[in-house]
DOKETOR-444209 format. One record per residue: x, y, z of N, C-alpha, C in turn; residue in three letters. Coordinates in steps of 0.2 Angstrom, whole numbers, plus 5000, padded with zeros to 4 digits. Example, Ala and Ser with C-alpha at 12.3 -4.5 7.8 and 13.67 -1.06 7.14 Angstrom:
BEGIN
<<5066 4972 5039> <5062 4978 5039> <5066 4984 5039> ALA>
<<5064 4989 5035> <5068 4995 5036> <5064 5000 5039> SER>
***
This chain:
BEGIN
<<5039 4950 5014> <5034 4945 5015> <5037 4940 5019> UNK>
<<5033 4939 5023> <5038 4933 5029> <5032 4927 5028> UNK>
<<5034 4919 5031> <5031 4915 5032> <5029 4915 5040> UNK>
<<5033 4917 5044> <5032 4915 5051> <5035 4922 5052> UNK>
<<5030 4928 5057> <5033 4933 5059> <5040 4934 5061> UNK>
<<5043 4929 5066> <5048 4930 5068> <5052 4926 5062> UNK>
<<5052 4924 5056> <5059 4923 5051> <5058 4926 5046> UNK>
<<5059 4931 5045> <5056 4935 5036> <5060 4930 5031> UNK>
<<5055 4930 5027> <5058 4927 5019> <5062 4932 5014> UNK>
<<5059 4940 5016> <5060 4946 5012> <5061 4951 5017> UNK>
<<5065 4956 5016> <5065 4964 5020> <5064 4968 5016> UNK>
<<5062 4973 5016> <5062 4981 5011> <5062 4984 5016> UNK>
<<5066 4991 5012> <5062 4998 5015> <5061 5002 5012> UNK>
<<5056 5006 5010> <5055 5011 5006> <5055 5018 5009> UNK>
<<5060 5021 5006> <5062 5028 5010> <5056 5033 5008> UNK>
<<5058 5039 5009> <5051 5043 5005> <5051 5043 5000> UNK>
<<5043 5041 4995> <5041 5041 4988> <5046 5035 4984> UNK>
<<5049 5030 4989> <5049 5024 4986> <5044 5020 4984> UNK>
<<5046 5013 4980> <5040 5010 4978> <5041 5004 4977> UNK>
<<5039 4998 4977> <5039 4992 4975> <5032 4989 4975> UNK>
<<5034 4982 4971> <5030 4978 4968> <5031 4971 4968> UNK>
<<5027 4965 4967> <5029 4958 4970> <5023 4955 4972> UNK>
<<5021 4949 4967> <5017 4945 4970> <5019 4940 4975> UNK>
<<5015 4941 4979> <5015 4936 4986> <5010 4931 4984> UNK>
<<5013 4926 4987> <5008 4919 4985> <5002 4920 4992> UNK>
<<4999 4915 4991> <4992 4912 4993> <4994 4910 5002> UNK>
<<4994 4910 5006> <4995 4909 5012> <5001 4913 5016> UNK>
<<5004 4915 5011> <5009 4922 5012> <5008 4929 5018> UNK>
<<5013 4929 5023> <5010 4932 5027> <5016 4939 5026> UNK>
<<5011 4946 5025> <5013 4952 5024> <5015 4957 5029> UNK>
<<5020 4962 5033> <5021 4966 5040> <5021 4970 5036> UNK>
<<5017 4977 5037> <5020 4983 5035> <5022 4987 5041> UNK>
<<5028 4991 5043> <5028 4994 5049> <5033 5002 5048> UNK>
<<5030 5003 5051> <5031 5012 5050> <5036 5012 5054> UNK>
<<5043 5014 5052> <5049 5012 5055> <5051 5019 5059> UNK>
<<5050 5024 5057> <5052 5030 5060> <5045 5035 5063> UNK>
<<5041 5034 5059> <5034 5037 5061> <5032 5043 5058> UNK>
<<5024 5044 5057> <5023 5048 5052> <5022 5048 5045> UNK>
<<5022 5040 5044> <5024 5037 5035> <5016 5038 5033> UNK>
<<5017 5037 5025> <5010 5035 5024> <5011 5030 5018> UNK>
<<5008 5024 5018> <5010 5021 5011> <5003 5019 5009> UNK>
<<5003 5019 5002> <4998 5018 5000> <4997 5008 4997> UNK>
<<4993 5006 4994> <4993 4999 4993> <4986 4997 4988> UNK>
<<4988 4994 4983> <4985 4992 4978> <4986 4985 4979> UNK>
<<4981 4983 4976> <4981 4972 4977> <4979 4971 4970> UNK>
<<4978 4965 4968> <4976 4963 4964> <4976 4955 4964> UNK>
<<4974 4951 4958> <4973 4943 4960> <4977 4942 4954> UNK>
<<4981 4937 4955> <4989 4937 4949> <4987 4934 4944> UNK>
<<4980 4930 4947> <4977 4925 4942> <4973 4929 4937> UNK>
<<4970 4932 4938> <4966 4937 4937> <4967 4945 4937> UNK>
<<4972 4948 4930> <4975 4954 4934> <4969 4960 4931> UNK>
<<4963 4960 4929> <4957 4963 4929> <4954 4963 4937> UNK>
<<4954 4960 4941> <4949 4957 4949> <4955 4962 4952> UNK>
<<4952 4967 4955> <4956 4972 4961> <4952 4971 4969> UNK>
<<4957 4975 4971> <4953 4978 4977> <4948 4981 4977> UNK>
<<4942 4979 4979> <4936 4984 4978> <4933 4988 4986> UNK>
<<4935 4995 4988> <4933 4996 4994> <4926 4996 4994> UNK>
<<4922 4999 4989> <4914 4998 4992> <4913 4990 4996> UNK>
<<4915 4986 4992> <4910 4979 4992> <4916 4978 5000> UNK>
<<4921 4979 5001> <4926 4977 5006> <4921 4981 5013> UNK>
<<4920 4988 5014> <4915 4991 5018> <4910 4988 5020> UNK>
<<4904 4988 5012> <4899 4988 5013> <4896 4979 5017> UNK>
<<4901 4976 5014> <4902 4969 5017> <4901 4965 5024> UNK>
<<4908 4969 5027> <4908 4967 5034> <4906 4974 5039> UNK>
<<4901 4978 5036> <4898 4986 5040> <4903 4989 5043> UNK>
<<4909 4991 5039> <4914 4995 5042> <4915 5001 5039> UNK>
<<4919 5005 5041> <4920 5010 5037> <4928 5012 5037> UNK>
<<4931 5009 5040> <4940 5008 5041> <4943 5001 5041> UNK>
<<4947 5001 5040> <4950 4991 5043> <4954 4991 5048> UNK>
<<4953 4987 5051> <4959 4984 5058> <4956 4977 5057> UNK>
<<4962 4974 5060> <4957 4966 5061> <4952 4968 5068> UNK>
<<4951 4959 5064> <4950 4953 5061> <4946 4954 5054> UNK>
<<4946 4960 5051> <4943 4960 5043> <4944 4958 5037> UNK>
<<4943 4959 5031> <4947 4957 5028> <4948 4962 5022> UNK>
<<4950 4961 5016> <4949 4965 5010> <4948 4962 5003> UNK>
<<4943 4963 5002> <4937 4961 4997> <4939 4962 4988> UNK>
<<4939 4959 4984> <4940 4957 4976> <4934 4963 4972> UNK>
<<4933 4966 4967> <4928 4967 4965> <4924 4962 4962> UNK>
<<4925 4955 4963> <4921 4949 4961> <4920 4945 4965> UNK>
<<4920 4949 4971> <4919 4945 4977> <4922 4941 4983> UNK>
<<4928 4939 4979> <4932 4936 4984> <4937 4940 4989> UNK>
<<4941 4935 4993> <4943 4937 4998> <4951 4938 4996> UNK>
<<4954 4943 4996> <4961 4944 4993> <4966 4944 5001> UNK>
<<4965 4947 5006> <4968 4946 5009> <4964 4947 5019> UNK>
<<4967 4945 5021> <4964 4946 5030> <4970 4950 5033> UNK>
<<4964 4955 5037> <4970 4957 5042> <4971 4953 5048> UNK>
<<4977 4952 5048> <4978 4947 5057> <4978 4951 5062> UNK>
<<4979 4957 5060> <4981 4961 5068> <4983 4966 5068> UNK>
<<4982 4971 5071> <4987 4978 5071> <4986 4982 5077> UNK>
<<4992 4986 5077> <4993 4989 5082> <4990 4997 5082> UNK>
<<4986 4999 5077> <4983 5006 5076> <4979 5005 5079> UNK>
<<4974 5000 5076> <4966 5001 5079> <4961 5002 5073> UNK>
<<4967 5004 5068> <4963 5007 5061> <4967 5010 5055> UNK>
<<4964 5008 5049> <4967 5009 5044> <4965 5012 5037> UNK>
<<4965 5019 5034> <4959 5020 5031> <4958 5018 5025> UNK>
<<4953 5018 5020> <4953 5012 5014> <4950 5019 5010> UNK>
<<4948 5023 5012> <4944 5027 5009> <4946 5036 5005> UNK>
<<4953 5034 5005> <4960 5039 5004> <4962 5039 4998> UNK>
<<4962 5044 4993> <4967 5043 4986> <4973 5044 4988> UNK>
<<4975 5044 4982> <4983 5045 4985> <4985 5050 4977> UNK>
<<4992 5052 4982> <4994 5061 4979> <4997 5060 4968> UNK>
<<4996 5067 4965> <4996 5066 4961> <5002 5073 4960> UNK>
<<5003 5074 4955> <5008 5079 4954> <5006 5086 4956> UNK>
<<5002 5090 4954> <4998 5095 4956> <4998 5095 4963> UNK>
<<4996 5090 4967> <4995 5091 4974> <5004 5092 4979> UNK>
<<5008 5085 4978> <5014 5088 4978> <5017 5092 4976> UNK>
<<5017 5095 4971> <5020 5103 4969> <5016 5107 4973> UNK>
<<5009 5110 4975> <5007 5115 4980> <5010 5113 4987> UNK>
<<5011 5105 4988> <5014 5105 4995> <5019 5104 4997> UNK>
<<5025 5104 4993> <5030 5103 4994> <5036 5107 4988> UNK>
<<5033 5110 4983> <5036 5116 4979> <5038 5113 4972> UNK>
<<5042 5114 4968> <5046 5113 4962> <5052 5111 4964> UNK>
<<5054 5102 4963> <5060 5099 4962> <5060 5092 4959> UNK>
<<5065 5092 4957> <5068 5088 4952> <5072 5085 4951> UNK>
<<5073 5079 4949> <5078 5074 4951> <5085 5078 4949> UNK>
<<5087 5078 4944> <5092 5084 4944> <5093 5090 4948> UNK>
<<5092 5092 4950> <5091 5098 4957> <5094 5095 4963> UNK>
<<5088 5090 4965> <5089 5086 4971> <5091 5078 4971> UNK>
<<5092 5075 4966> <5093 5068 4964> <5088 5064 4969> UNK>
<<5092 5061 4974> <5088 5054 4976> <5082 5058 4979> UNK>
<<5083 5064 4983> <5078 5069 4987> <5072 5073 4983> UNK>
<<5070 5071 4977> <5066 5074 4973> <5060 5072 4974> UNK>
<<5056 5077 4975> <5047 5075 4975> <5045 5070 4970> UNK>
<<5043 5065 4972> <5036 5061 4967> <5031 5061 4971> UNK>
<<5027 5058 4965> <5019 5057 4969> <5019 5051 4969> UNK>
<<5012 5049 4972> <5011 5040 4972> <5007 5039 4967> UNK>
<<5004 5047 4963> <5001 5040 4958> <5005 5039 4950> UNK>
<<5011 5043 4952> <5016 5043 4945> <5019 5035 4949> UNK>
<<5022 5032 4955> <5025 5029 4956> <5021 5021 4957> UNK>
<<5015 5023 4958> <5009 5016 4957> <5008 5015 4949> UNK>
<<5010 5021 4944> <5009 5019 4937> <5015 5017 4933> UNK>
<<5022 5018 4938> <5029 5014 4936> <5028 5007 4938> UNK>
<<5024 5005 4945> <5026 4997 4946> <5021 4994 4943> UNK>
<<5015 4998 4942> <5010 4994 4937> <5012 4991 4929> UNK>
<<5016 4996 4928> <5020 4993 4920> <5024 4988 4920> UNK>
<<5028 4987 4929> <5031 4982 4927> <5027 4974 4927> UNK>
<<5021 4974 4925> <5015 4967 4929> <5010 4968 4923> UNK>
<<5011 4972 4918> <5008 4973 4911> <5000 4977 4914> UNK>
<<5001 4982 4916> <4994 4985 4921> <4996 4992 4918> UNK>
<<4992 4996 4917> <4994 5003 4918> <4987 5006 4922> UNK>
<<4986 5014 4918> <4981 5019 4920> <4974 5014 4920> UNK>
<<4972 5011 4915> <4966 5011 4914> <4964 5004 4921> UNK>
<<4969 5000 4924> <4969 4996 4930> <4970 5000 4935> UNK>
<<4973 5007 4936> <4973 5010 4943> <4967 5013 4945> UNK>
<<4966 5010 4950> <4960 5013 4954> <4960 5019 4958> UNK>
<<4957 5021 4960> <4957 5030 4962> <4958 5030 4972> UNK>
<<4956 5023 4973> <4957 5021 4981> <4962 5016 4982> UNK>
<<4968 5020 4984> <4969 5014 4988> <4970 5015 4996> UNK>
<<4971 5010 4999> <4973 5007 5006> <4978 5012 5008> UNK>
<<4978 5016 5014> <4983 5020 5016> <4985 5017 5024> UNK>
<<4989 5019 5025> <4993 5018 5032> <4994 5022 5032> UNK>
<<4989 5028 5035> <4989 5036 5036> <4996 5040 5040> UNK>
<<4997 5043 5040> <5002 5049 5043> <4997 5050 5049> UNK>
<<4993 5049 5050> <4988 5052 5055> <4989 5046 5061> UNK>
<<4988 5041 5059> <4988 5031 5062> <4993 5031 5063> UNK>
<<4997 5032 5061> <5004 5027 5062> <5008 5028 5063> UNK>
<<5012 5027 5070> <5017 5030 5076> <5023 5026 5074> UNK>
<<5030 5024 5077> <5034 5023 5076> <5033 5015 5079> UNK>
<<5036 5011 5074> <5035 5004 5075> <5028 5003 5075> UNK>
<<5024 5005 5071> <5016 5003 5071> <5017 5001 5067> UNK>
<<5012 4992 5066> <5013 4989 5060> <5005 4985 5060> UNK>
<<5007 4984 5052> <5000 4980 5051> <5002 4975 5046> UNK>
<<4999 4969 5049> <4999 4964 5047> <4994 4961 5040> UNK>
<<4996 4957 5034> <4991 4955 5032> <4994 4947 5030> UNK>
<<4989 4942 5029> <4987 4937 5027> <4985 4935 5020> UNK>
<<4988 4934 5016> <4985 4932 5008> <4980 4927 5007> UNK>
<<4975 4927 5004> <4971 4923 5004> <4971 4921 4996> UNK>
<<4973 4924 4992> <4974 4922 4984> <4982 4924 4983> UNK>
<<4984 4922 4977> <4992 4925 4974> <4990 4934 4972> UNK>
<<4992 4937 4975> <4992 4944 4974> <4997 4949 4973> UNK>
<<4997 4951 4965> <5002 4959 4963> <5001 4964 4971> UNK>
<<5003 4963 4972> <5003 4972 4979> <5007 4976 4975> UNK>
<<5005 4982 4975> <5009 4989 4973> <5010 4993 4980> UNK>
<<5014 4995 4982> <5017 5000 4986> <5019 5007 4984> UNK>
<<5017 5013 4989> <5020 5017 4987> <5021 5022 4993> UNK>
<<5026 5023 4994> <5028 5026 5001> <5027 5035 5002> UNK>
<<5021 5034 5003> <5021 5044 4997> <5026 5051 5002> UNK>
<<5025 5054 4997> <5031 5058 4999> <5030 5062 5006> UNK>
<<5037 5060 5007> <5037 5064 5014> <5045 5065 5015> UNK>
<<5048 5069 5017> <5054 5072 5018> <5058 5066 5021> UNK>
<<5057 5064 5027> <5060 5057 5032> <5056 5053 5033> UNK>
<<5052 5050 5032> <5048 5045 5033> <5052 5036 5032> UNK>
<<5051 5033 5034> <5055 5024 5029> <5050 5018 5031> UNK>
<<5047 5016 5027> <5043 5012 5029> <5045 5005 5030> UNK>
<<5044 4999 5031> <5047 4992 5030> <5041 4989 5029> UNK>
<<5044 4980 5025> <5039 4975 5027> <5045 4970 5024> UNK>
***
């Protein structure tokens, strides 16, 4: 989370099928950027005040008659409000409209392995890793939603970033879904 693009308050990175968590306050300005290219993270919001009110992509869509995000859009509460704006980005586009992987799916596309086998190199999915950072914020299964926000593997080239704007205090969930070398930042 940075205040002013050019002085970050925070750095991460999340290698493949990393994950983090962290409410960002209300004016709080967010860079996601695809550091090597190829990455895809997914993104869960929530309102800190309010940890029932999510990201809702129908009402987010149907809102501003879009069917992807870039800016100048924004991303929509299921109660209506405004959780965050995009200020800008260098894709063009971003899709809202993507679940993200579950175990079944990385086991057909990527085989059987396990931390013990492979330790840090082991498959996960994003939705066992969206339901570790959820527990840490007292959220589980019955608050995870089926969509999140992705920064497709298809979008996003090296150094492609997307900016967001907080508009409420918001849990963001991260998760950097699996992929052999990918590294995300924000």
């Amino acid at each position: 989370m940075v205040n002013n693009m050019m002085n970050p308050l925070f750095q991460k990175t999340l290698h493949g099928a990393g994950m983090w968590s962290g409410v960002i306050s209300r004016g709080k300005r967010l860079r996601l950027t695809d550091v090597d290219g190829g990455s895809n993270v997914g993104m869960l919001l929530y309102n800190a005040n309010e940890r029932t009110e999510r990201y809702n992509m129908p009402d987010t869509l149907k809102g501003q008659h879009i069917f992807y995000l870039r800016a100048p859009y924004s991303l929509h509460s299921d109660m209506g409000r405004l959780l965050a704006s995009i200020t800008k980005d260098s894709v063009g586009w971003h899709d809202t409209v993507c679940g993200h992987s579950d175990a079944a799916l990385v086991m057909k596309k990527y085989g059987a392995n396990n931390y013990q086998k492979s330790r840090n190199d082991w498959n996960r999915n994003a939705h066992d890793c969206f339901l570790i950072e959820l527990a840490k914020w007292g959220l589980g299964k019955k608050t995870l939603y089926p969509i999140s926000i992705g920064l497709a593997k298809s979008s996003l080239m090296m150094r492609e970033n997307f900016p967001l704007c907080l508009k409420t205090p918001s849990p963001m969930i991260l998760s950097n879904c699996v992929s052999k070398s990918t590294h995300s930042s924000f």
